[in-house]
C-alpha positions as CSV (number, residue, x, y, z in Angstrom):
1,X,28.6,3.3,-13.2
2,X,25.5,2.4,-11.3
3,X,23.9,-0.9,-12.5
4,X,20.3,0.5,-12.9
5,X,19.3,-3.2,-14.4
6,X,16.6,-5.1,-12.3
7,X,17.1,-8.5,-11.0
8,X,15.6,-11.3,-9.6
9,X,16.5,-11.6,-6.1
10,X,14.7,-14.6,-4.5
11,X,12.0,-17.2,-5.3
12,X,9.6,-18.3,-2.8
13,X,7.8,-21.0,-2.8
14,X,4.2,-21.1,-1.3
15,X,3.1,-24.1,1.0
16,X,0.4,-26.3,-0.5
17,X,-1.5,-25.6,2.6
18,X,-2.4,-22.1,1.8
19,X,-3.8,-20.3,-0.9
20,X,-5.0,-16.7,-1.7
21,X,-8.7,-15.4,-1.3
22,X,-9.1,-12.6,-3.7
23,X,-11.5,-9.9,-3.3
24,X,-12.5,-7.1,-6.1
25,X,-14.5,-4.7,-4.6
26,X,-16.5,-3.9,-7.5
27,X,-14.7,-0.3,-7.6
28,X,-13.4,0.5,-10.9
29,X,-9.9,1.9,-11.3
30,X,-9.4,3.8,-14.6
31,X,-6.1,5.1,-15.0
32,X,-6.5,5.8,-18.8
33,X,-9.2,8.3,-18.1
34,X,-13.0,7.8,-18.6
35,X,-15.0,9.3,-21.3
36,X,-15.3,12.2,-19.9
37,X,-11.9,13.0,-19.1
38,X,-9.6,12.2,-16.2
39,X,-10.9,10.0,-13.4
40,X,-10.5,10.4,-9.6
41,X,-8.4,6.9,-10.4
42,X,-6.1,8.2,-12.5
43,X,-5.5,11.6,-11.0
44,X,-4.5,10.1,-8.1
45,X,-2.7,7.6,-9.5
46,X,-0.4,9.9,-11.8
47,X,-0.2,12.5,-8.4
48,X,1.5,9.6,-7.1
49,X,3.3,8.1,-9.4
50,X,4.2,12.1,-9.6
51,X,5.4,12.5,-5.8
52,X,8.2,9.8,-6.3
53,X,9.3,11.8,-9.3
54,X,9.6,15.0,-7.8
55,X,11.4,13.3,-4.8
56,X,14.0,12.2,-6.8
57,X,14.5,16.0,-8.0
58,X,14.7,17.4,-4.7
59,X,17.1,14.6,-4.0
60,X,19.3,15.7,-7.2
61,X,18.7,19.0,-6.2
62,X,20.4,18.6,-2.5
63,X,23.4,16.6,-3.9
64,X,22.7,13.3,-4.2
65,X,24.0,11.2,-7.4
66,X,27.6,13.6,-7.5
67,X,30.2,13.0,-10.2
68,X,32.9,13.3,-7.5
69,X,33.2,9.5,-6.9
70,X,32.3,6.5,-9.1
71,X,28.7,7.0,-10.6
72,X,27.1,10.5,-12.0
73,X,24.3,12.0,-11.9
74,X,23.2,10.2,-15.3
75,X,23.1,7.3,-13.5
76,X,20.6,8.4,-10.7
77,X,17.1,8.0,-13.0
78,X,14.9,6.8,-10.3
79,X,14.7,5.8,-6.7
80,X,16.0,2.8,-6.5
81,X,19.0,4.1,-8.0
82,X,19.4,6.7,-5.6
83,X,19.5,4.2,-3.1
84,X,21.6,2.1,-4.8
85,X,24.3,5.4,-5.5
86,X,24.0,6.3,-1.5
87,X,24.5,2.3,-0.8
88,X,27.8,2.6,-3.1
89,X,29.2,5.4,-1.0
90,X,27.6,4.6,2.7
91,X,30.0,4.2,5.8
92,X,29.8,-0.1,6.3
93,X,31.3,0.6,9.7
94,X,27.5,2.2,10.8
95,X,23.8,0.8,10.0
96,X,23.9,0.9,6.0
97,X,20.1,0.7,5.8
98,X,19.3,3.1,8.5
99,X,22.5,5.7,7.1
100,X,21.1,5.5,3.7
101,X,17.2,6.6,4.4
102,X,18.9,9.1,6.8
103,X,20.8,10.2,3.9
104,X,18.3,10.6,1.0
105,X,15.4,12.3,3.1
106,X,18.8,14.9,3.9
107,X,19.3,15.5,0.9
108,X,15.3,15.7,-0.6
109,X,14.9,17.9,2.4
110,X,17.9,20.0,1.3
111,X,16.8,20.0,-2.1
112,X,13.2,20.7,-2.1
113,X,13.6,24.6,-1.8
114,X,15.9,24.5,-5.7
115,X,13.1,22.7,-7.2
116,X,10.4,24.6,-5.0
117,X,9.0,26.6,-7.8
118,X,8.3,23.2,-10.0
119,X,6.6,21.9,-6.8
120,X,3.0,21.5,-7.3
121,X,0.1,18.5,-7.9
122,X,-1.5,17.8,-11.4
123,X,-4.4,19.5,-9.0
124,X,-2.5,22.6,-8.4
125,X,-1.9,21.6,-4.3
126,X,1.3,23.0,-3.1
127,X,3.8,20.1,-2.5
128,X,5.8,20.6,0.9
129,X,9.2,18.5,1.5
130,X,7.6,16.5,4.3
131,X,5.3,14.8,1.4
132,X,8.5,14.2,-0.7
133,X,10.2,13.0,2.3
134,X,7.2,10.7,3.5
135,X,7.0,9.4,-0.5
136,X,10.6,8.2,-0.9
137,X,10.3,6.5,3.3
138,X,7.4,4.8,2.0
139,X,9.1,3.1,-1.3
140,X,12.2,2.3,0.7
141,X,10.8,0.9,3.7
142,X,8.7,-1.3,1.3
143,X,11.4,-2.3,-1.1
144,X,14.2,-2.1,1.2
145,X,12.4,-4.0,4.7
146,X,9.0,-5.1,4.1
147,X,8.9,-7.1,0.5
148,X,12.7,-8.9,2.2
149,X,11.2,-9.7,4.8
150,X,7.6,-11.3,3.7
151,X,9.7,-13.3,1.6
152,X,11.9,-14.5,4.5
153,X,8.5,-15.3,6.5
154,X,7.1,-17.3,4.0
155,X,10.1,-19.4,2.9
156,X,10.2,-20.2,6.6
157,X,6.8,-20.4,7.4
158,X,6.9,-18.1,10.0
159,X,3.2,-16.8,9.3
160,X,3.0,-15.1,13.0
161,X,6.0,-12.8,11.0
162,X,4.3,-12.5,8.0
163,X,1.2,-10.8,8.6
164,X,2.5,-7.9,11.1
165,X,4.7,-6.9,7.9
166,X,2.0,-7.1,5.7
167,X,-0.1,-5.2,8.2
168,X,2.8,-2.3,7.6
169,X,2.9,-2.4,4.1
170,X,-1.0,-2.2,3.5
171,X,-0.8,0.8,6.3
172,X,2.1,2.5,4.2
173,X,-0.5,2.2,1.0
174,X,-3.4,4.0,2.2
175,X,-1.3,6.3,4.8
176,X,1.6,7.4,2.6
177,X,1.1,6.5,-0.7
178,X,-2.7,6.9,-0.3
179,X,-4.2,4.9,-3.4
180,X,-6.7,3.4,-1.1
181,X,-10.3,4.0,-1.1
182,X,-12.5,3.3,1.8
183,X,-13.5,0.0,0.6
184,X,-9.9,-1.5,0.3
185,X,-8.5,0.3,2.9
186,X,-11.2,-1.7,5.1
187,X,-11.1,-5.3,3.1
188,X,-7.8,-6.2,5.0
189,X,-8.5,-4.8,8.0
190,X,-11.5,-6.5,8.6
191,X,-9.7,-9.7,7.5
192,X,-6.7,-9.9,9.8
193,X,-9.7,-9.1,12.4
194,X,-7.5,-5.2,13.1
195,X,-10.9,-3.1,12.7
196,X,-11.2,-2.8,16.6
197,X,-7.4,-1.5,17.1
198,X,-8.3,0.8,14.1
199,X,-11.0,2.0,15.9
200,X,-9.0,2.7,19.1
201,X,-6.2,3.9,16.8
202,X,-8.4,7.0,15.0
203,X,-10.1,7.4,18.2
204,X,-6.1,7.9,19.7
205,X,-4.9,10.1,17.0
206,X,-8.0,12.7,17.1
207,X,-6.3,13.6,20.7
208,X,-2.7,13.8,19.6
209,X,-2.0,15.8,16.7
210,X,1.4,14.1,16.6
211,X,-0.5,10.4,16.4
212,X,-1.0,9.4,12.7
213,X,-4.2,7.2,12.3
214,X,-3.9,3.7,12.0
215,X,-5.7,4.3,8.2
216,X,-6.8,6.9,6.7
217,X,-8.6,7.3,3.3
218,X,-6.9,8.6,-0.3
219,X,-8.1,12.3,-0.6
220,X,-9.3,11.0,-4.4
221,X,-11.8,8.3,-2.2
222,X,-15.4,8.2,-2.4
223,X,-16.5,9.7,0.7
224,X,-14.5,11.9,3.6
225,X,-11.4,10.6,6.2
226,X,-14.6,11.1,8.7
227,X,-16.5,8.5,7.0
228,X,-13.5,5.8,6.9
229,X,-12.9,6.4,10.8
230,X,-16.8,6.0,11.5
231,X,-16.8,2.7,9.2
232,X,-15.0,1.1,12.4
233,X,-17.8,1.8,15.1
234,X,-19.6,-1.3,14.1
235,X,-17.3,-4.1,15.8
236,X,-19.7,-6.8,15.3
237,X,-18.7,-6.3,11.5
238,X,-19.7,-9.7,9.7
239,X,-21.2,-11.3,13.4
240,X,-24.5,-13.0,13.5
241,X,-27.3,-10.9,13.2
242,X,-30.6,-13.1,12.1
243,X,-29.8,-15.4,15.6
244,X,-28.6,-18.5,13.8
245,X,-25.5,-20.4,14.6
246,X,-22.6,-19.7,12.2
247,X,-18.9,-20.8,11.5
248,X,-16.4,-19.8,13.8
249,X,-15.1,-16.5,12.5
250,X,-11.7,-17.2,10.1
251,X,-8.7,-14.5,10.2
252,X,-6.8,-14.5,7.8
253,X,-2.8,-14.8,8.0
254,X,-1.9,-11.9,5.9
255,X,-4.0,-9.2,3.7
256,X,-3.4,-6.3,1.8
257,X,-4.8,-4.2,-0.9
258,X,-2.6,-4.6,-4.3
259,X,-2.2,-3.1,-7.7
260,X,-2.2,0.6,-8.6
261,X,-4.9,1.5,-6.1
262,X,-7.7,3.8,-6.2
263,X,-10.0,0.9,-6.2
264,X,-9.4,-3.0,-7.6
265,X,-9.1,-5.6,-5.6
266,X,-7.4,-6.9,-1.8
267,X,-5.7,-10.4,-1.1
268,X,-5.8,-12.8,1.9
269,X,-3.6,-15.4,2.9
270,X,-5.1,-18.3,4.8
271,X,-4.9,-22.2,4.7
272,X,-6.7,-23.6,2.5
273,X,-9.3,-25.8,4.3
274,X,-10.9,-22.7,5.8
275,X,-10.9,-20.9,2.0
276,X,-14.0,-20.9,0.9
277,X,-15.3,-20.1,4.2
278,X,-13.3,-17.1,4.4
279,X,-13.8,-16.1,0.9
280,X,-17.7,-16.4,2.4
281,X,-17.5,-14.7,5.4
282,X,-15.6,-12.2,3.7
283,X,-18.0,-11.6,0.9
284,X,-20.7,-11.4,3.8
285,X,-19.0,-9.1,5.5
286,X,-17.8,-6.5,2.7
287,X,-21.5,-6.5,1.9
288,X,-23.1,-5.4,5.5
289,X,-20.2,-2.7,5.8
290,X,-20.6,-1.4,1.9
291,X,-24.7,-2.3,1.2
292,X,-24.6,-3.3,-2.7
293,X,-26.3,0.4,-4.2
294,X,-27.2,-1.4,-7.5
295,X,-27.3,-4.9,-9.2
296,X,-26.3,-3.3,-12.5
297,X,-22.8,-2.6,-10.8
298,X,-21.1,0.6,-10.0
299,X,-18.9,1.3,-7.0
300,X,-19.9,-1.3,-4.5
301,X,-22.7,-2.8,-7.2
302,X,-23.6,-6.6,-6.7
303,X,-23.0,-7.7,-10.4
304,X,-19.5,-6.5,-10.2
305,X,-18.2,-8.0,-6.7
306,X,-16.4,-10.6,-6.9
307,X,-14.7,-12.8,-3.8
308,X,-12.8,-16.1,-5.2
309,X,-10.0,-18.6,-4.0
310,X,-6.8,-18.9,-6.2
311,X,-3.2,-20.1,-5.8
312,X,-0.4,-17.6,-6.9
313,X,1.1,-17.8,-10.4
314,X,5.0,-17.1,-11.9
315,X,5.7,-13.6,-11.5
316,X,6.8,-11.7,-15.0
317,X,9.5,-13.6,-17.2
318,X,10.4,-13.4,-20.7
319,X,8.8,-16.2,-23.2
């Protein structure tokens, strides 16, 4: 049978001459569900957390997990054990990775007309087969290329690596997956100093329907897509405006939003003489683009921002 166990793969070591900038945006995310009721947070966050679900039934549905060779169906819960059940059975004479994700999105795309009657959004939006297709291709090109690979750049210290492939994962967050608001789809952008190719990016894509944007904002986001493109027409975002010398501007390594989405906090890797600067100039900057509405807090409130400089801890074990 399929091993559907997790394991640990790899552990990286950071250099002592970085460390991470973290910054919450003062947007709450509450997946439980406010007082009220559901929240945009957790709507969007179970309609995703749906998505990958239903892929995996369309997947069933087309063939995938068979009892005609070693491994059943039983075996195939998630995923990841789809991919493992189409890795067991792939042709090693032709690109594994490349036959697999051919594979599964055959078979979700196959199977997405047996399940098409189950196929709809905790909001009642119809779900086609190119959203279950572009779910499962964002999960595997993260777990299958882009976490591999970070974890390759920063063993080696190949940073010039590392943040392109960040770049890709934070793009598949708020473009596939779309968990990103407009706030932390912008934090890393405006970090790794992308906003201008953003700009040009949108600005490409609104005259080529085949062009995806660069970003684009989670339909559960405060505000419209329009509003995320237009946050990218300032490109003197965080520059001196009161006419007083300042520090030269710090870019950061890598950055990405992280967590469950839908608000929360971004990341930023950068050495860690030029920190607190960053963490500074970052702060500085997050507050011209987003203008604080309250000091109480809220989404975007002064007393609930919060940009700060840590070093990155264990990841889960048992005790």
């Amino acid at each position: 049978p399929i091993s559907t166990s997790s394991s640990q793969e790899s552990v990286v070591h950071l250099s002592s001459e970085l460390a991470f900038v973290i910054a919450y945006s003062g947007a709450k995310a509450e997946k439980a569900g406010g007082v009220e009721g559901a929240t945009d947070a957790s709507i969007g966050f179970n309609s995703a957390s749906d998505l990958a679900s239903r892929a995996l039934g369309a997947y069933l549905a087309g063939g995938g997990g068979g009892d005609n060779i070693e491994g059943s169906v039983e075996d195939v819960q998630t995923l990841a054990d789809a991919i493992r059940w189409e890795r067991s059975i792939a042709d090693t004479t032709s690109n594994e990775r490349q036959s697999v994700k051919a594979s599964i999105t055959k078979r979700i795309k196959a199977g997405t007309a047996a399940v098409a009657a189950a196929l709809s959004t905790t909001t009642n939006e119809k779900i086609t087969a190119d959203d279950l297709v572009r779910r499962f291709e964002q999960f595997y090109d993260e777990s299958e290329y882009l976490v591999p690979s970070a974890a390759y750049a920063i063993s080696q210290k190949r940073y010039y690596l590392l943040g392109p492939i960040v770049d890709a994962s934070h793009r598949g967050a708020v473009n596939s997956l779309k968990n990103q608001i407009e706030e932390t789809a912008w934090l890393p952008l405006w970090a790794r100093g992308v906003e201008e190719e953003n700009d040009l990016a949108c600005r490409s894509s609104s005259s080529s329907s085949s062009t995806e944007p660069l970003f684009v904002a989670s339909k559960h986001a405060t505000g419209s897509k329009a509003d995320l493109m237009n946050q990218f027409e300032s490109l003197d975002v965080g520059m001196d405006t009161k006419n007083r010398q300042k520090p030269k501007r710090i870019r950061a390594l890598a950055a990405s939003a992280f967590g469950a989405g839908f608000g929360g906090s971004c990341w930023a890797l950068v050495h860690r003489t030029q920190a607190r600067e960053f963490a500074r100039q970052w702060r500085e900057a997050y507050d011209d683009r987003f203008p604080a509405k309250t000091n109480g807090g809220g989404i975007g409130g002064l007393g609930m921002r919060e940009f700060f400089v840590t070093d990155p801890g264990p990841g889960a074990f048992c005790v």
